[in-house]
N, C-alpha and C positions, 0 to 999 in steps of 0.2 A: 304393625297391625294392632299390637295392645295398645301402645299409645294413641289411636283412630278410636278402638273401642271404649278403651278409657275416659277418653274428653267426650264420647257421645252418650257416657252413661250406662253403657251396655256390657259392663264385666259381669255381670250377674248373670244376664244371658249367653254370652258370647266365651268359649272356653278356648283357651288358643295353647296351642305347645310347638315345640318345635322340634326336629331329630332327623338324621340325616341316614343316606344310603349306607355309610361308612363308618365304623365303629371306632377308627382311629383315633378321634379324640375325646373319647367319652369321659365326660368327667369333667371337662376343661370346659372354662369359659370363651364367649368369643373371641378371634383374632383381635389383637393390641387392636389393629387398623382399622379393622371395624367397628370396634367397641368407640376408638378415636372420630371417626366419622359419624359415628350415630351420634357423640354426645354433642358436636359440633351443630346436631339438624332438634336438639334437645331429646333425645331419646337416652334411655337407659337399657342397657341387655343383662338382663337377669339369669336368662337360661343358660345353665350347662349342656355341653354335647350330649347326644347320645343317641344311638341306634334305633330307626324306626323297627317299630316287629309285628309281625301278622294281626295279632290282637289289637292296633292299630289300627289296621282297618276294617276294624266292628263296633270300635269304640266314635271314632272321627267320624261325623258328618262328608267334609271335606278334606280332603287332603292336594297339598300341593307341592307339585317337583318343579323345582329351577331347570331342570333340562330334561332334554327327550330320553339322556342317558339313564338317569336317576327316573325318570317316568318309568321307565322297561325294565329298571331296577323291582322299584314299589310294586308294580303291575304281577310280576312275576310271584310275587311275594307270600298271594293269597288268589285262589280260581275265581271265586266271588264275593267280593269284597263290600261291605255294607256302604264302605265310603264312595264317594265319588272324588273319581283323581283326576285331578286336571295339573295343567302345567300356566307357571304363574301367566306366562307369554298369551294365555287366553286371556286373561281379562286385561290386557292392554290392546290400544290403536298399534293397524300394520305400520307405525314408522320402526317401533321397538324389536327387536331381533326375536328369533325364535324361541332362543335358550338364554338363558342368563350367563352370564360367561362366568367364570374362577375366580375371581381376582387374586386368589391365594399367592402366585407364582409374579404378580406383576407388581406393578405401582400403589400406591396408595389409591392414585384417583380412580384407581379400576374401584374401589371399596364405594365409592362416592357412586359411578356409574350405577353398580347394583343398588344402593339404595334408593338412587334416580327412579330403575326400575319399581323395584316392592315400593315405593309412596303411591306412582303411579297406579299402582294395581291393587292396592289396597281399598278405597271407596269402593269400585266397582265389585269386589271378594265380597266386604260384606255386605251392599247390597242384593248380591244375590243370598247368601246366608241369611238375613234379613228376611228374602222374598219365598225361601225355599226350605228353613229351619225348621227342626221339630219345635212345635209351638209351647210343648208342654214344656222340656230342659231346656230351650234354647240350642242354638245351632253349636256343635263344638268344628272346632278347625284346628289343624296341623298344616 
């Protein structure tokens, strides 16, 4: 997603983080295999792990879960939440599966499959952030 926002000129507007349901590897950079697969598609993963937290969703325009697990995770998190949470599997066509699967426990080309996914659903993310962002800061995303 930063590299989309990046080449379209829009890092000034467009603030993006990233942090997961699970605090287990906080601190840590991405998996070898993913970090190996992003660089292979020209991307760079800058971000360390780390735990999404309620104050997140007051800060974040948008927030997004890879699965319906981690959706009910987030949701749980905060009664009502400023953000709007969706799951990435909404802004793709019905060929792409519901949830994003792991890849943690598999193969490498599971790492490739999910970034197959996030390219795909990236344009359409931030055209609606685009269509739907606070005008004044710009739309932020998680």
């Amino acid at each position: 997603m930063q590299h989309l926002v990046d080449a379209q000129g829009l890092s000034k507007q467009v603030m993006i983080d990233s942090a997961g349901t699970i605090g287990y590897h906080t601190g840590h950079p991405a998996d070898e295999r993913m970090q190996s697969a992003a660089r292979r598609r020209g991307f760079s993963l800058q971000s360390r792990s780390r735990k999404i937290t309620p104050a997140d969703l007051e800060t974040f325009d948008l927030v997004i879960a890879m699965d319906r697990e981690n959706l009910a995770d987030i949701r749980s998190m905060h009664s009502s939440p400023k953000s709007t949470i969706k799951l990435l599997s909404e802004f793709l066509g019905d060929t792409w599966p519901d949830d994003v699967p792991d890849p943690y426990y598999g193969e490498a080309e599971g790492f490739d499959y999910v970034l197959d996914m996030i390219e795909a659903a990236c344009p359409n993310i931030l055209e609606m952030l685009l269509r739907h962002g606070n005008a004044q800061d710009g739309p932020r995303f998680e």
